[in-house]
N, CA, C and O atoms as a GROMACS GRO file, in nm:
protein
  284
    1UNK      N    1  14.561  14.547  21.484
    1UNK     CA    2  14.494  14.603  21.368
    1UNK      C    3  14.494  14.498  21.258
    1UNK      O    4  14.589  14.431  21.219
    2UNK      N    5  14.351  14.497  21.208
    2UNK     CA    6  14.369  14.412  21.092
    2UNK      C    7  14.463  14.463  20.938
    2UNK      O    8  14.510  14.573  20.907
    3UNK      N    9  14.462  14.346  20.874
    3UNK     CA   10  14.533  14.365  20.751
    3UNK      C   11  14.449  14.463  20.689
    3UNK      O   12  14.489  14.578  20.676
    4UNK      N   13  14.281  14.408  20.630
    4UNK     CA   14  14.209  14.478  20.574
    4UNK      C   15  14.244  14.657  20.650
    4UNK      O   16  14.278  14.745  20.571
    5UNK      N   17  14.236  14.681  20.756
    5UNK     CA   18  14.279  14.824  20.836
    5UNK      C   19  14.409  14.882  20.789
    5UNK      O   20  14.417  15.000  20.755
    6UNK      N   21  14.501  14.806  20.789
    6UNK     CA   22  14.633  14.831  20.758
    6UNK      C   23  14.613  14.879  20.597
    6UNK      O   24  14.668  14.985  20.566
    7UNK      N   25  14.565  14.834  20.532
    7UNK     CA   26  14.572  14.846  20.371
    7UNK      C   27  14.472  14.953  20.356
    7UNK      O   28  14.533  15.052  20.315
    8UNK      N   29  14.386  14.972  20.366
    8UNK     CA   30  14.281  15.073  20.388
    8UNK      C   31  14.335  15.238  20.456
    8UNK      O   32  14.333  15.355  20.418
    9UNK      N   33  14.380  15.160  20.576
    9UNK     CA   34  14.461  15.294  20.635
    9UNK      C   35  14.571  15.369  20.536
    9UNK      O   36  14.576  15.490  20.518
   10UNK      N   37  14.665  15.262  20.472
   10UNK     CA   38  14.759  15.291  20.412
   10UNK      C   39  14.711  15.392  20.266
   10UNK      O   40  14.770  15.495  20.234
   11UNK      N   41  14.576  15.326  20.181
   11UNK     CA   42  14.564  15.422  20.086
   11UNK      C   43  14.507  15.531  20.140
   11UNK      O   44  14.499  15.627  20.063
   12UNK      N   45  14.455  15.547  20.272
   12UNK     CA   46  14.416  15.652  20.287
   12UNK      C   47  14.515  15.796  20.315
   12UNK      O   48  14.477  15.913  20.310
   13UNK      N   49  14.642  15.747  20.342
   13UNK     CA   50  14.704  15.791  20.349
   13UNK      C   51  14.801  15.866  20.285
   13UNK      O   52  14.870  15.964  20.315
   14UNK      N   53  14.779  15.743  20.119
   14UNK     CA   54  14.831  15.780  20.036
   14UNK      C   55  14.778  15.895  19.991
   14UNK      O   56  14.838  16.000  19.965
   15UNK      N   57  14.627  15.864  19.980
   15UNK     CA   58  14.569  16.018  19.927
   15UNK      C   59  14.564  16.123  19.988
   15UNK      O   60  14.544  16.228  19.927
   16UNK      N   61  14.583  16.118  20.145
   16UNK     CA   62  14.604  16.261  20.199
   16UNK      C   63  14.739  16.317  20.135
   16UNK      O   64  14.725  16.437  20.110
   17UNK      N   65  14.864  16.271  20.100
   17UNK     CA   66  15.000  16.285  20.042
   17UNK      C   67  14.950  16.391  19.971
   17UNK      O   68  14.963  16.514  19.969
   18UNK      N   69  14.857  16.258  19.883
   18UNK     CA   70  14.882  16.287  19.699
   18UNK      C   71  14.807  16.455  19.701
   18UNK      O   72  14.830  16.528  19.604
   19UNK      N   73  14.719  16.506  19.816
   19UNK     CA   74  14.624  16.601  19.818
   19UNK      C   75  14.720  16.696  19.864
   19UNK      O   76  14.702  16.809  19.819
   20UNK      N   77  14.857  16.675  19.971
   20UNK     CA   78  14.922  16.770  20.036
   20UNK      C   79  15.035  16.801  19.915
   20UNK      O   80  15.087  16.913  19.905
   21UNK      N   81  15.060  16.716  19.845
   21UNK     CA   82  15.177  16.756  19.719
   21UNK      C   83  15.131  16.806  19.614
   21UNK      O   84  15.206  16.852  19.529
   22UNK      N   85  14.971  16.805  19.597
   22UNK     CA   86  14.923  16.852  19.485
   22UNK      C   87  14.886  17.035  19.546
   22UNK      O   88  14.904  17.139  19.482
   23UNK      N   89  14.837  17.019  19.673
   23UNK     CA   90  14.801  17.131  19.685
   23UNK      C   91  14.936  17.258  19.711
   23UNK      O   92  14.909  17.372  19.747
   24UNK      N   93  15.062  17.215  19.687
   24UNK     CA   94  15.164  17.296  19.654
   24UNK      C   95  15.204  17.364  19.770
   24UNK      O   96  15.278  17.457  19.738
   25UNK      N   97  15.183  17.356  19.924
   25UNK     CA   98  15.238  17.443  20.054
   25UNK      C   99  15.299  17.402  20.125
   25UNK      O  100  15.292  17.434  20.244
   26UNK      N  101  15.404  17.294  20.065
   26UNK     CA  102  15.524  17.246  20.167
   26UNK      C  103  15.637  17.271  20.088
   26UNK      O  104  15.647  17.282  19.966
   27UNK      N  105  15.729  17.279  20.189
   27UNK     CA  106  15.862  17.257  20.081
   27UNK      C  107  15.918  17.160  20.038
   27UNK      O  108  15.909  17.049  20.090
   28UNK      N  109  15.998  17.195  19.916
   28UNK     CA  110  16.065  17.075  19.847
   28UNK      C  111  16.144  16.934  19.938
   28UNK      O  112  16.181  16.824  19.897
   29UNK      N  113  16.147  16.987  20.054
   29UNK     CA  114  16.246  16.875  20.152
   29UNK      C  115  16.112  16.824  20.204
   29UNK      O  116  16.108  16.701  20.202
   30UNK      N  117  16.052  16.856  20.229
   30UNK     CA  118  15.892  16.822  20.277
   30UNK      C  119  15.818  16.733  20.167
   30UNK      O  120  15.772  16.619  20.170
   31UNK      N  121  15.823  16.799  20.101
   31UNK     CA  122  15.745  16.728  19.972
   31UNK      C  123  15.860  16.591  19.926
   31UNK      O  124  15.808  16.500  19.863
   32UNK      N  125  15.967  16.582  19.948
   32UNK     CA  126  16.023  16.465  19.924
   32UNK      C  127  16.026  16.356  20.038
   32UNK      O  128  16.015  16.235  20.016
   33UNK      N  129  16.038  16.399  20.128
   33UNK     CA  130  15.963  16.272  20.220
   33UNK      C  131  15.820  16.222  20.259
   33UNK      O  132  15.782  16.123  20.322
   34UNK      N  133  15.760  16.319  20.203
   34UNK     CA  134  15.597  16.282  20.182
   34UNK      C  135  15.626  16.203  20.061
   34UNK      O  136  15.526  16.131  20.068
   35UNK      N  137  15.709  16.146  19.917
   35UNK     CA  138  15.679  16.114  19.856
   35UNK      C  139  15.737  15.954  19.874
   35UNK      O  140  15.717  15.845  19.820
   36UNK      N  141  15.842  16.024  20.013
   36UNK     CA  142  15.898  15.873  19.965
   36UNK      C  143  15.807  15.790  20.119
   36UNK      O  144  15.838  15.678  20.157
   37UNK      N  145  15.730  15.849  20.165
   37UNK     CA  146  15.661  15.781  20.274
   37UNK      C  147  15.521  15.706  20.175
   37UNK      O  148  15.471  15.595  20.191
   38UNK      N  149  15.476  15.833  20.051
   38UNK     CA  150  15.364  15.737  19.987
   38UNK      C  151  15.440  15.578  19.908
   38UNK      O  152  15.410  15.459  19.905
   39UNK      N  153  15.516  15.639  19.870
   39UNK     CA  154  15.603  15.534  19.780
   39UNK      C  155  15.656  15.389  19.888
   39UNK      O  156  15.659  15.277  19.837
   40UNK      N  157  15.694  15.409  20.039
   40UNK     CA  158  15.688  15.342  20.112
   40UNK      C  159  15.541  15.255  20.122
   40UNK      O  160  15.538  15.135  20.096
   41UNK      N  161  15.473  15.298  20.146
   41UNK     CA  162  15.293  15.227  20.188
   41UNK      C  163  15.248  15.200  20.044
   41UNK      O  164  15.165  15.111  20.026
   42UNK      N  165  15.294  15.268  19.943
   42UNK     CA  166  15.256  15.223  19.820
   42UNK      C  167  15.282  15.044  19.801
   42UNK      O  168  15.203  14.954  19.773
   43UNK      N  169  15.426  15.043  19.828
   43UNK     CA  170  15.483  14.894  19.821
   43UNK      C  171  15.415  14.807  19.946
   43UNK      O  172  15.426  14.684  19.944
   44UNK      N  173  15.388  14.834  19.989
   44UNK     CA  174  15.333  14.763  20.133
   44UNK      C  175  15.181  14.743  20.081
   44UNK      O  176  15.126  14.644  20.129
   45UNK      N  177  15.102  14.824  19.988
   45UNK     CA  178  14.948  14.823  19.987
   45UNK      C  179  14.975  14.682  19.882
   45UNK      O  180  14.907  14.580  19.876
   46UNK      N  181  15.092  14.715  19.810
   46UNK     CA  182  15.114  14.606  19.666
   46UNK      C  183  15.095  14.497  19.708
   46UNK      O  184  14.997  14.428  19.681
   47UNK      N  185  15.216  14.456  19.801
   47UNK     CA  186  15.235  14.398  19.845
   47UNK      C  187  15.133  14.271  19.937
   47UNK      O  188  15.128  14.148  19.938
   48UNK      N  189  15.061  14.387  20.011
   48UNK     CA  190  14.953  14.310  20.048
   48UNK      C  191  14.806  14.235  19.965
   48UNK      O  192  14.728  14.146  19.998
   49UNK      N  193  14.818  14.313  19.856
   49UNK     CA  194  14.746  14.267  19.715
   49UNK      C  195  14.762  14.165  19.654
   49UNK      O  196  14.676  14.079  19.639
   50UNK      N  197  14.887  14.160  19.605
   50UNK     CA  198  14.977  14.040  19.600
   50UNK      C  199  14.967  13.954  19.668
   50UNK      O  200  14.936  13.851  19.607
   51UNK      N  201  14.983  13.936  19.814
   51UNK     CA  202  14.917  13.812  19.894
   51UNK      C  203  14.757  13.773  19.868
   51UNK      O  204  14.710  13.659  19.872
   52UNK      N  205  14.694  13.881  19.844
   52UNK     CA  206  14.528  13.828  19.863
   52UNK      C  207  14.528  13.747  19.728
   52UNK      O  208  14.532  13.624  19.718
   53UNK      N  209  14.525  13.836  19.631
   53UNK     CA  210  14.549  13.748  19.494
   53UNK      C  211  14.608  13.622  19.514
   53UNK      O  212  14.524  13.537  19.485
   54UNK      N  213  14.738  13.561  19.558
   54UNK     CA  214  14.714  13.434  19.545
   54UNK      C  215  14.665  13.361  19.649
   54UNK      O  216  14.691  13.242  19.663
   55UNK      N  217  14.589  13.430  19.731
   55UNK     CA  218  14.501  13.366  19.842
   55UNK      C  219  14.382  13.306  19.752
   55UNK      O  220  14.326  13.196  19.756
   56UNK      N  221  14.366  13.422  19.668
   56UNK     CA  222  14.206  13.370  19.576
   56UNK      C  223  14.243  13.267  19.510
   56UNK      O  224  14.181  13.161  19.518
   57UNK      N  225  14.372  13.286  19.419
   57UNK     CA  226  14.388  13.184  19.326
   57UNK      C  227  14.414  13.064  19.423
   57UNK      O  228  14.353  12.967  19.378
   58UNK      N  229  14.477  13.033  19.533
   58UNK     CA  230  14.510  12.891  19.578
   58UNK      C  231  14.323  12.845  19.639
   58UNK      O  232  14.293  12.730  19.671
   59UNK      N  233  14.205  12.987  19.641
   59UNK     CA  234  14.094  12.886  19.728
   59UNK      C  235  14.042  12.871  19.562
   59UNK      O  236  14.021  12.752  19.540
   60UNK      N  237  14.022  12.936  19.469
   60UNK     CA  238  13.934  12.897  19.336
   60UNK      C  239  14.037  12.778  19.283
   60UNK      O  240  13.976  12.688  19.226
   61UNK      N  241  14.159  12.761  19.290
   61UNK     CA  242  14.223  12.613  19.246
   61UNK      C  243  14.173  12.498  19.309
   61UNK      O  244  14.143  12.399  19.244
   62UNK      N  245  14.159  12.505  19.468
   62UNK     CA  246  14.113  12.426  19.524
   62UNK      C  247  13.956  12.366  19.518
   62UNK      O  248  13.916  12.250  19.532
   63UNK      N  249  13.894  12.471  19.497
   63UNK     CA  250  13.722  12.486  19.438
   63UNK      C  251  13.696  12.415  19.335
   63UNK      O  252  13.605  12.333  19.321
   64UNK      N  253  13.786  12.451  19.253
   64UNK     CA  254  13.778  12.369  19.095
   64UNK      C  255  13.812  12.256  19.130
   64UNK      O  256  13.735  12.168  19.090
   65UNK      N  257  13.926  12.211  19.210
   65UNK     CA  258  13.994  12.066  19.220
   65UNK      C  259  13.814  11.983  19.327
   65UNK      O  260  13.763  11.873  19.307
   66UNK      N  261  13.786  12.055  19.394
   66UNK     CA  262  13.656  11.960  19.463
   66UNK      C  263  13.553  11.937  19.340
   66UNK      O  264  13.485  11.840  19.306
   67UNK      N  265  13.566  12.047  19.297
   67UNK     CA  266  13.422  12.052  19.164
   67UNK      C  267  13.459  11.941  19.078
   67UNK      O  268  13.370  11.867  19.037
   68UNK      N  269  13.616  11.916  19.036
   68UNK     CA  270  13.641  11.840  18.967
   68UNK      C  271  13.606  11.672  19.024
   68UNK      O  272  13.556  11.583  18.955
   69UNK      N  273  13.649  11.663  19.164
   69UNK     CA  274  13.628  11.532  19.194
   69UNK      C  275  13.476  11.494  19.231
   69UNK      O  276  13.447  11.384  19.276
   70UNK      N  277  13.388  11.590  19.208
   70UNK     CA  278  13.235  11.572  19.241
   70UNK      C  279  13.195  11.495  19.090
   70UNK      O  280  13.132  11.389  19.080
   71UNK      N  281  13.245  11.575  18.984
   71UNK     CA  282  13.187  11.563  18.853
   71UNK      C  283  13.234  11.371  18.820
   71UNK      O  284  13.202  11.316  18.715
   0.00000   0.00000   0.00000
């Protein structure tokens, strides 16, 4: 499975949570490991964000550094 899948999957997941804790028909022991499973994939979606971001910043540093040696 790709990353893009993995991260995608993961918020999707989050929002089924956020829809099963909002809609109020589990119990409190229920509803706390649904929160700590979003809160799990939460850090993992970050996380993977965090990598892309400085994926961009190391190819637009590098972009600028060619642009620079063209000029």
């Amino acid at each position: 499975m790709s990353k893009k899948q993995v991260f995608e999957d993961g918020l999707s997941r989050i929002n089924e949570i956020t829809g099963i804790l909002s809609s109020g028909v589990v119990s409190l022991e229920e509803s706390v490991e649904l929160y700590k499973e979003a809160a799990e994939l939460a850090a993992a979606c970050r996380k993977m964000l965090d990598e892309a971001e400085l994926k961009i910043a190391r190819i637009s540093r590098d972009f600028s550094a060619v642009e620079e040696e063209e000029d």
